[in-house]
Wavefront OBJ file of the C-alpha trace (Angstrom):
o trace
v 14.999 -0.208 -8.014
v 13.989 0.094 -11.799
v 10.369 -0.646 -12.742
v 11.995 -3.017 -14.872
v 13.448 -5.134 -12.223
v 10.469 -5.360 -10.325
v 8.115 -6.400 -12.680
v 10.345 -9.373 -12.973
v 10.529 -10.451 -9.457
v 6.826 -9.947 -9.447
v 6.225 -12.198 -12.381
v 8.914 -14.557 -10.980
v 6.796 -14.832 -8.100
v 3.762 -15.035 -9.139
v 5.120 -18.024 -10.734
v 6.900 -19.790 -7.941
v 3.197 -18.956 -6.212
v 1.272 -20.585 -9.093
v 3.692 -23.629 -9.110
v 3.723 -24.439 -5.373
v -0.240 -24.003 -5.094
v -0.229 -26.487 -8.290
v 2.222 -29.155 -6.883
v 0.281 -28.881 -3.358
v -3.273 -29.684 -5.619
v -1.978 -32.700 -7.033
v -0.125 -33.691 -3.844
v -3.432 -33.243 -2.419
v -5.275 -35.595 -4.701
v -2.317 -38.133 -5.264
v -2.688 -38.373 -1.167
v -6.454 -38.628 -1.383
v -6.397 -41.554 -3.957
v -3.710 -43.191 -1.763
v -5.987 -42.725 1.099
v -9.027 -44.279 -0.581
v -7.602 -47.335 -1.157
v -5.906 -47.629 1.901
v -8.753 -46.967 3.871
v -11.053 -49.687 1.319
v -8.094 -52.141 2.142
v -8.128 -51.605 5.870
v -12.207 -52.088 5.841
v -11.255 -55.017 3.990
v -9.138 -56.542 6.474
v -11.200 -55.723 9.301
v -14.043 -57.166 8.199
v -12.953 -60.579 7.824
v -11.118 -60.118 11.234
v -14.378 -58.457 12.588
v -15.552 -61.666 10.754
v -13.246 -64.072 12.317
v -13.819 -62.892 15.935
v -17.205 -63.268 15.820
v -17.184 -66.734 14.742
v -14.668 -67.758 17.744
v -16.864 -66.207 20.087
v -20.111 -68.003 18.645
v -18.131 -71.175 18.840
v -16.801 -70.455 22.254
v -20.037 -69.085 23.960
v -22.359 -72.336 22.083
v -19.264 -74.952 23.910
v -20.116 -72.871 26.863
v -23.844 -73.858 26.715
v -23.281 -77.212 26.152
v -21.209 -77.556 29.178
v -23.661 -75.952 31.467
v -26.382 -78.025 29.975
v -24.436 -81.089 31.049
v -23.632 -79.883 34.398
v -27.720 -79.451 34.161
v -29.551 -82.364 34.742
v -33.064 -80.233 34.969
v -31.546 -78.829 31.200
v -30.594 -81.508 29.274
v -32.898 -82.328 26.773
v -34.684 -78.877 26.585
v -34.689 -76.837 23.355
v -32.337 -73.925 24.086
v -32.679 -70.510 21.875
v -28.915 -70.693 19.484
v -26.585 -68.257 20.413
v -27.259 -64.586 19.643
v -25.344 -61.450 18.283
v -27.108 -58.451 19.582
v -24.476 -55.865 18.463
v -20.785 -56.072 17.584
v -19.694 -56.459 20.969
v -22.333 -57.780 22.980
v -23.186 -61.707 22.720
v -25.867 -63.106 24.452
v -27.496 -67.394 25.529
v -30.406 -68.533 26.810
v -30.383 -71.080 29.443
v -32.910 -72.757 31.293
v -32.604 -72.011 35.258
v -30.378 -69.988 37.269
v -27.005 -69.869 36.713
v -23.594 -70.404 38.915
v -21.292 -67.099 38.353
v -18.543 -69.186 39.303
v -18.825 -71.540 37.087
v -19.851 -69.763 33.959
v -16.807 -67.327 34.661
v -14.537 -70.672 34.499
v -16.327 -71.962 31.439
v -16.124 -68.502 28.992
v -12.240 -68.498 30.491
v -11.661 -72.041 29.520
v -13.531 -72.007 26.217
v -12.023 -68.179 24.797
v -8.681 -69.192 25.844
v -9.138 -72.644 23.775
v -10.545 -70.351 20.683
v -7.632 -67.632 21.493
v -10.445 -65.011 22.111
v -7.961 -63.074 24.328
v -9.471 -59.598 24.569
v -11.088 -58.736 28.211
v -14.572 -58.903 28.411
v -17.584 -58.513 31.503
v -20.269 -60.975 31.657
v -23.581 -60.917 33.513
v -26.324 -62.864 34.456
v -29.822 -62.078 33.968
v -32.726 -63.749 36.331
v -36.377 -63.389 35.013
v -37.744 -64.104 38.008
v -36.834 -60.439 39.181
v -36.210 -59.275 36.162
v -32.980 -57.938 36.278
v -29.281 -58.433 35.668
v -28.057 -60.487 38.915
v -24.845 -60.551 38.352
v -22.363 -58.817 36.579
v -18.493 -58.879 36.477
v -15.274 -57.598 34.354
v -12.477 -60.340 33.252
v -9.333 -59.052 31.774
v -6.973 -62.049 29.601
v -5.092 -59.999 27.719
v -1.954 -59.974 30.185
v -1.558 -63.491 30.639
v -3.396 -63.858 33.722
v -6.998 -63.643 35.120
v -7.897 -60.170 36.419
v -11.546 -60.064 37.183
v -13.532 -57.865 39.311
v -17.074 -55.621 39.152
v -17.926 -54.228 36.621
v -18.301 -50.206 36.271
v -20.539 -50.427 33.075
v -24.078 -52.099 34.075
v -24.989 -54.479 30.997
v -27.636 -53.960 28.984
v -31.105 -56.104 28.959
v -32.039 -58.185 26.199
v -35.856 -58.434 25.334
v -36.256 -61.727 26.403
v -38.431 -64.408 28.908
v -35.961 -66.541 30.399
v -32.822 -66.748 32.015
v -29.625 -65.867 30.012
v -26.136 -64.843 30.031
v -24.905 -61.954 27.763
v -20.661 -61.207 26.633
v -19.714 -58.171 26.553
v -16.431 -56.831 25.133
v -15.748 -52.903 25.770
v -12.906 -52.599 24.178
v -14.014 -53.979 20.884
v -14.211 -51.268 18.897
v -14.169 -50.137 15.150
v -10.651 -50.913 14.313
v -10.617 -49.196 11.342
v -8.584 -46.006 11.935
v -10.405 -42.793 10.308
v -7.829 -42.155 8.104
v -10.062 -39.414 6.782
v -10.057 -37.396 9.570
v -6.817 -37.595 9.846
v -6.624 -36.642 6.080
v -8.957 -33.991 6.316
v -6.589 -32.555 9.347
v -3.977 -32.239 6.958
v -5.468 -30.769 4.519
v -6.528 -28.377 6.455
v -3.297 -27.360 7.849
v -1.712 -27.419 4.388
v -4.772 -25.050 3.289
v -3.640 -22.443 6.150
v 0.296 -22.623 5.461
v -0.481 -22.063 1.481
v -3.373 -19.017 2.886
v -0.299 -17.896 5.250
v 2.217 -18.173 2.371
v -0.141 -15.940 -0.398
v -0.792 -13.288 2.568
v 3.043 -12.792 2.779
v 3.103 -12.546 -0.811
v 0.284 -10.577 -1.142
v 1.937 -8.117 1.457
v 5.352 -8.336 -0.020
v 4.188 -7.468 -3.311
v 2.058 -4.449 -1.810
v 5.461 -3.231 0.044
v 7.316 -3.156 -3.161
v 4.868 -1.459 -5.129
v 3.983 0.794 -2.407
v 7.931 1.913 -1.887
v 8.323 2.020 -5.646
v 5.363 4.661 -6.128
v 7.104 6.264 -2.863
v 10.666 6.692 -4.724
v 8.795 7.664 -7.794
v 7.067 10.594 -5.561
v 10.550 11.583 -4.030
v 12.275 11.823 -7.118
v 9.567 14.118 -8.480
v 9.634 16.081 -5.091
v 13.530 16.386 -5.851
v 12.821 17.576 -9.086
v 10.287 20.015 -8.703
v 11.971 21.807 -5.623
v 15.488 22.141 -7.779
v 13.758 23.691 -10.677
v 12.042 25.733 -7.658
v 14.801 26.562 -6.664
v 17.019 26.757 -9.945
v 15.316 30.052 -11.342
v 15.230 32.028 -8.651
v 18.832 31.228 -7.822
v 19.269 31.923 -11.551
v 18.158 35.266 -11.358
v 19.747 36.283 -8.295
v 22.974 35.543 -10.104
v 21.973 37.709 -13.324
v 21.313 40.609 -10.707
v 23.934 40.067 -8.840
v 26.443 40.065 -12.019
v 24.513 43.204 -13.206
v 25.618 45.053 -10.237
v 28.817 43.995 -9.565
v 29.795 46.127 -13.287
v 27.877 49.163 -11.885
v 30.294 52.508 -12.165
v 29.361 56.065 -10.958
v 27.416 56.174 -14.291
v 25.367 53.743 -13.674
v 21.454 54.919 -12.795
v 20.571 54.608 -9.118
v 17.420 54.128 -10.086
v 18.198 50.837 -11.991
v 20.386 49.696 -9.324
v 17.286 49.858 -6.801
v 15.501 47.784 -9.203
v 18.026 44.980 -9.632
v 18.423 45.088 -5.749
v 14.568 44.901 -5.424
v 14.793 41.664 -7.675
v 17.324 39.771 -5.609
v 15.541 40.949 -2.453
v 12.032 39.563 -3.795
v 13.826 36.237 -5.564
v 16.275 35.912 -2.085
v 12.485 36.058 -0.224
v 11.152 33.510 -2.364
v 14.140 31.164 -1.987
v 13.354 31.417 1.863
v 9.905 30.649 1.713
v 10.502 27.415 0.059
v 12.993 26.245 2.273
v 10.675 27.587 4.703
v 8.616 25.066 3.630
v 10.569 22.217 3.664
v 11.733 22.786 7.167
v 8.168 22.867 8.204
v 7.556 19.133 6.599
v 10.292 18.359 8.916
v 8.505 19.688 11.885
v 5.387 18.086 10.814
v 7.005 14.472 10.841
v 8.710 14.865 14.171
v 5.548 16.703 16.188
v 7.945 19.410 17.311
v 5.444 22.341 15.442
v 4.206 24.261 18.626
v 0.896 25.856 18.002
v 0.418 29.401 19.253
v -3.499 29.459 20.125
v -4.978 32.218 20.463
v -9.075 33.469 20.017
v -9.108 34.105 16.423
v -11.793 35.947 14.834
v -11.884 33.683 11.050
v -13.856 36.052 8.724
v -11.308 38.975 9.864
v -8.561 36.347 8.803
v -10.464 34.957 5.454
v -11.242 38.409 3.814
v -7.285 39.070 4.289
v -6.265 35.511 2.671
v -9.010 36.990 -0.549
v -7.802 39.836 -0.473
v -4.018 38.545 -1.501
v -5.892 36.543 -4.340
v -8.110 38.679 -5.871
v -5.665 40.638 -8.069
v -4.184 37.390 -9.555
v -8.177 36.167 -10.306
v -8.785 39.175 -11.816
v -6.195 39.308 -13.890
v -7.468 35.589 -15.438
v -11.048 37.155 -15.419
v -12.135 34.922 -12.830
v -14.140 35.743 -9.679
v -13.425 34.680 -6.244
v -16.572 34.768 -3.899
v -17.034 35.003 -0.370
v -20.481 33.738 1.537
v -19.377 33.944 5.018
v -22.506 32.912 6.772
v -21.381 31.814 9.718
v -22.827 33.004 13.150
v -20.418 32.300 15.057
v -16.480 32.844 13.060
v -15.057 32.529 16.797
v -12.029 29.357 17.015
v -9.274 29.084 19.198
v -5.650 28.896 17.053
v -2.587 29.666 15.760
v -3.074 32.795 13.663
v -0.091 32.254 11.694
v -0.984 28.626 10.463
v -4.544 28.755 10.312
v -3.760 32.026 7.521
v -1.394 29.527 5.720
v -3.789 26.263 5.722
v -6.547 29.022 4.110
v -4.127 30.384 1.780
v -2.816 26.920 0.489
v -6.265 25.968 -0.387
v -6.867 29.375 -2.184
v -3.523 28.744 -4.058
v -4.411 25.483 -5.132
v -7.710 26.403 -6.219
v -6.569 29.024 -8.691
v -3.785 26.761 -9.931
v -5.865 24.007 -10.702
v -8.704 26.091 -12.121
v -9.624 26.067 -15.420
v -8.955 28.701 -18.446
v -10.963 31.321 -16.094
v -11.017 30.715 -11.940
v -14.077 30.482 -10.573
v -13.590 30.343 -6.507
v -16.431 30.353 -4.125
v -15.668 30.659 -0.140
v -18.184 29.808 2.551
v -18.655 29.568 5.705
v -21.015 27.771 8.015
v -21.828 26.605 11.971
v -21.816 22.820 11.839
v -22.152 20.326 15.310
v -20.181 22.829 17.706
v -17.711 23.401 14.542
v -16.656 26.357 11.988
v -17.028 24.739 8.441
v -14.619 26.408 5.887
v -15.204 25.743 2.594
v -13.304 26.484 -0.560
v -14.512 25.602 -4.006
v -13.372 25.617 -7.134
v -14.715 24.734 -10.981
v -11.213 23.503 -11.931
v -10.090 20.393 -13.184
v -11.544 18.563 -10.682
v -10.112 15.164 -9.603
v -10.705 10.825 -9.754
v -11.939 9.131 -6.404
v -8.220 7.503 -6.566
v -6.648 11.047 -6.281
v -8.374 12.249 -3.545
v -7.527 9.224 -1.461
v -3.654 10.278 -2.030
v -3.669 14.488 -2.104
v -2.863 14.584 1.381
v 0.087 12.517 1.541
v 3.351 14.086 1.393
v 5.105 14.644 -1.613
v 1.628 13.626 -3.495
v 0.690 15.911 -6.699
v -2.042 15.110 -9.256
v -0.642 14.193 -12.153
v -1.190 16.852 -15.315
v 0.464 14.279 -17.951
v 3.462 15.613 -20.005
v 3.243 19.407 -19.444
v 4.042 20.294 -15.689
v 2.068 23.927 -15.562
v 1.424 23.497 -12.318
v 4.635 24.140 -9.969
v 4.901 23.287 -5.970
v 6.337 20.270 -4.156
v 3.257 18.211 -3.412
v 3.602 19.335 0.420
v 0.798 22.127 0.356
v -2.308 19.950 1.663
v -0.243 17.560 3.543
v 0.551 20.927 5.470
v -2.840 21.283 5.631
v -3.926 18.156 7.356
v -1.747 18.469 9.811
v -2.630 21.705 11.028
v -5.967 20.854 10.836
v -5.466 17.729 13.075
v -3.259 19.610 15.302
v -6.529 21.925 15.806
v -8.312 18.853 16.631
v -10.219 19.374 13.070
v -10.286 17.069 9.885
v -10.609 17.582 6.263
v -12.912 16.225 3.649
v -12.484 16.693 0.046
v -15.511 16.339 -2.855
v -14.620 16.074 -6.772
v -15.471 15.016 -9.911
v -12.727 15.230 -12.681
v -13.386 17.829 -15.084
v -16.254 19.384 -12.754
v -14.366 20.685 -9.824
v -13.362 20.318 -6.561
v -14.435 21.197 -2.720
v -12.101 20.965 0.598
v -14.387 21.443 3.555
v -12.520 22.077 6.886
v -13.860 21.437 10.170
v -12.565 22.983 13.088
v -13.916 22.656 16.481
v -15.389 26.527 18.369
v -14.333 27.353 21.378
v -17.220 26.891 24.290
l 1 2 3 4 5 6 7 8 9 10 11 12 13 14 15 16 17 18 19 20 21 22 23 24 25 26 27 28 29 30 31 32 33 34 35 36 37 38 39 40 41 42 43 44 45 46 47 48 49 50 51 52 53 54 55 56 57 58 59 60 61 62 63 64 65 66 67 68 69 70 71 72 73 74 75 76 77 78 79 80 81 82 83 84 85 86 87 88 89 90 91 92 93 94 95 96 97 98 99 100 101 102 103 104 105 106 107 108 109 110 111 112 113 114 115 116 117 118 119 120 121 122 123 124 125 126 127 128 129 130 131 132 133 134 135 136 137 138 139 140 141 142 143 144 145 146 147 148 149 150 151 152 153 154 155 156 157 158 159 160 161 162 163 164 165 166 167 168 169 170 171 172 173 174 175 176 177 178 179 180 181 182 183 184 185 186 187 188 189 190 191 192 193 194 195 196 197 198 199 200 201 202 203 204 205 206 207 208 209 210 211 212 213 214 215 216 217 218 219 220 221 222 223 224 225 226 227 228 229 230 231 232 233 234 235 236 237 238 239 240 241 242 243 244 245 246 247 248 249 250 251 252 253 254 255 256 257 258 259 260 261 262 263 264 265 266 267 268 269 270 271 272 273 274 275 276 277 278 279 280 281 282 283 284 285 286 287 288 289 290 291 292 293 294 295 296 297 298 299 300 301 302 303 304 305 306 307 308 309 310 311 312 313 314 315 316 317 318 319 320 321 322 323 324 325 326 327 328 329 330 331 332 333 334 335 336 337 338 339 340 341 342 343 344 345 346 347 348 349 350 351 352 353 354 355 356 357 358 359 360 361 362 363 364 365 366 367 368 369 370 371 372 373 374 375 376 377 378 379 380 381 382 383 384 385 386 387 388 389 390 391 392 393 394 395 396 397 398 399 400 401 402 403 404 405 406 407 408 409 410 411 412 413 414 415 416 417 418 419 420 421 422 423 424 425 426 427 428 429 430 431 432 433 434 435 436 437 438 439 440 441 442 443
């Protein structure tokens, strides 16, 4: 996909993002207004029914007291306390002397039905000669008929001297419905689908980008390993044509060299497809290590020893502090020489106008450290995060004077984790770099 085309469907939805996280705001506050007033309107409304209730029950329960004083005759004529509203739900009288369950029960049915108080409701009597409630019983009118029977809920005592009777209605509650909770719940869900919604973006976007930078990386990897493998194919074909026009007059010795070309070039070819073939290995775990004991400062002075012509002839120096006590690991000769020789490569590739190389060794925590530094070019924190991915090679801008395929270090981390090891890489751009290897010694 062109870098074109994806910066559009970015953009695009980005925008789609933006727009649906807009609309959902004012959605959000259009239902929140809406809410307000429905919820002021509903407070409203219950108030005056709140309102309303209260009065029929007043007017109810004082009928009720008047009745009882006329059945009364020790009653009538005493100054009674009016009736009282101790809470929203709970409605107590005074009365004089004891009281007839019975009959009160009758009465408050009689007097709520005539004042269409239909909700159920438990009365009780309280008897201040042993201060407590005496009586105490739950009547249900709301089907009709009379349902009444003991109540669970014991009622509670009013700070009073005399005798009284208290109404009690449990199931009058707040009947305004918290429509902000219920608001609130929304929101909150709506919150975590948008959150869901930008995390799917957010990873969507990442993929794209991500498999963009990884076609980017393949198409360099394709082009660096045909121009790899363009010029020595090139010059296979120049020897080649060379000495298919030899006659008897040609010199032998000339011949040998043009056959020593294509031998070197034909050796070259194979160690690059060597290479490739080993990145295939790598990804499938099929690689089977050959360990052996393995003495490493044997193995390090030959991997120098390979280098230190093509130092020299830059008028660099390559240095070896091999300070190790113990240089004893247990590998595979053949890949622990290459993962050594990749990091010598790249260290004199990426070295300045003149390499300067420093190898050391050291006993760290049971472990051989190898480390291999250079005063190169050195490298940003970002780069170092990425050099040991496949196909990975720090960019050099417009002048590619560095060859390879980007698959020299990923080599090396594998190996290295095959040993059971790990790699750790310090630079600073422009200073230099250092790849420290740690490989576990054998008990």
């Amino acid at each position: 996909m062109k870098a074109k085309n994806i910066r559009l469907i970015i953009f695009l939805s980005v925008l789609a993002v933006l727009a649906m996280v807009v609309n959902q705001y004012f959605w959000v506050q259009s239902s929140v207004d809406i809410q307000d007033k429905t919820i002021s309107i509903q407070k409203k409304n219950a108030e005056m029914e709140s309102s309303q209730f209260e009065n029929q029950v007043t007017l109810a329960l004082v009928e009720v007291r008047d009745e009882l004083i006329s059945l009364n005759i020790d009653a009538s004529g005493l100054y009674l306390e009016p009736v009282q509203q101790i809470t929203e739900n709970y409605f107590v009288v005074s009365f004089y002397d004891t009281l007839n369950p019975t009959v009160l029960q009758n009465l408050l049915v009689e007097k709520f039905g005539e004042y269409n108080v239909t909700e159920p409701f438990e009365y009780g009597i309280y008897d201040c000669f042993t201060d407590s409630i005496i009586f105490d019983k739950y009547v249900d009118l709301s089907k009709g008929e009379i349902v009444s029977k003991e109540s669970s809920a014991p009622q509670q005592k009013w700070n009073h001297d005399g005798h009284y009777f208290g109404v009690y209605f449990p199931d009058r509650l707040d009947v305004v419905i918290d429509e902000k909770d219920k608001l609130s719940s929304g929101l909150i869900w709506s919150t975590m689908l948008i959150g869901v919604i930008l995390i799917v973006f957010a990873v969507t976007i990442f993929t794209i980008l991500k498999q963009k930078k990884l076609s980017e990386v393949k198409t360099d990897f394709i082009n660096n390993m045909t121009h790899e493998l363009k010029t020595p194919i090139s010059t296979i074909a120049l020897s080649s044509d060379v000495l298919r026009k030899v006659n008897s007059d040609t010199d032998l010795d000339r011949i040998r060299q043009y056959a020593s070309i294509i031998y070197a070039e034909n050796s070259r070819l194979e160690a690059q497809v060597e290479r490739v073939l080993q990145l295939a290995k790598l990804e499938k775990n099929k690689i089977q290590l050959k360990k052996e004991s393995i003495a490493l400062h044997g193995l390090i002075k030959k991997c120098v020893e390979s280098f230190e012509l093509v130092v020299k002839q830059k008028s660099g120096s390559l240095t070896v502090h091999l300070d190790a006590q113990s240089d004893q690991i247990y590998g595979d000769k053949v890949h622990i020489t290459n993962v050594i020789q990749n990091l010598l490569d790249n260290a004199t590739k990426y070295s300045q106008d003149v390499p300067e190389i420093i190898v050391r060794t050291s006993n760290e925590n049971k472990s051989l450290v190898i480390e291999v530094e250079d005063k190169g070019k050195g490298m940003t924190s970002e780069q170092t995060k990425q050099i040991f991915e496949k196909f990975y090679r720090v960019p050099t801008g417009s002048v590619h004077d560095v060859k390879g395929f980007g698959l020299g270090l990923f080599y090396v981390r594998e190996i290295v984790r095959a040993h059971n090891g790990r790699i750790e890489v310090e630079s600073e751009l422009g200073i230099g770099s250092i790849f420290k290897i740690f490989i576990p010694q054998t008990n």
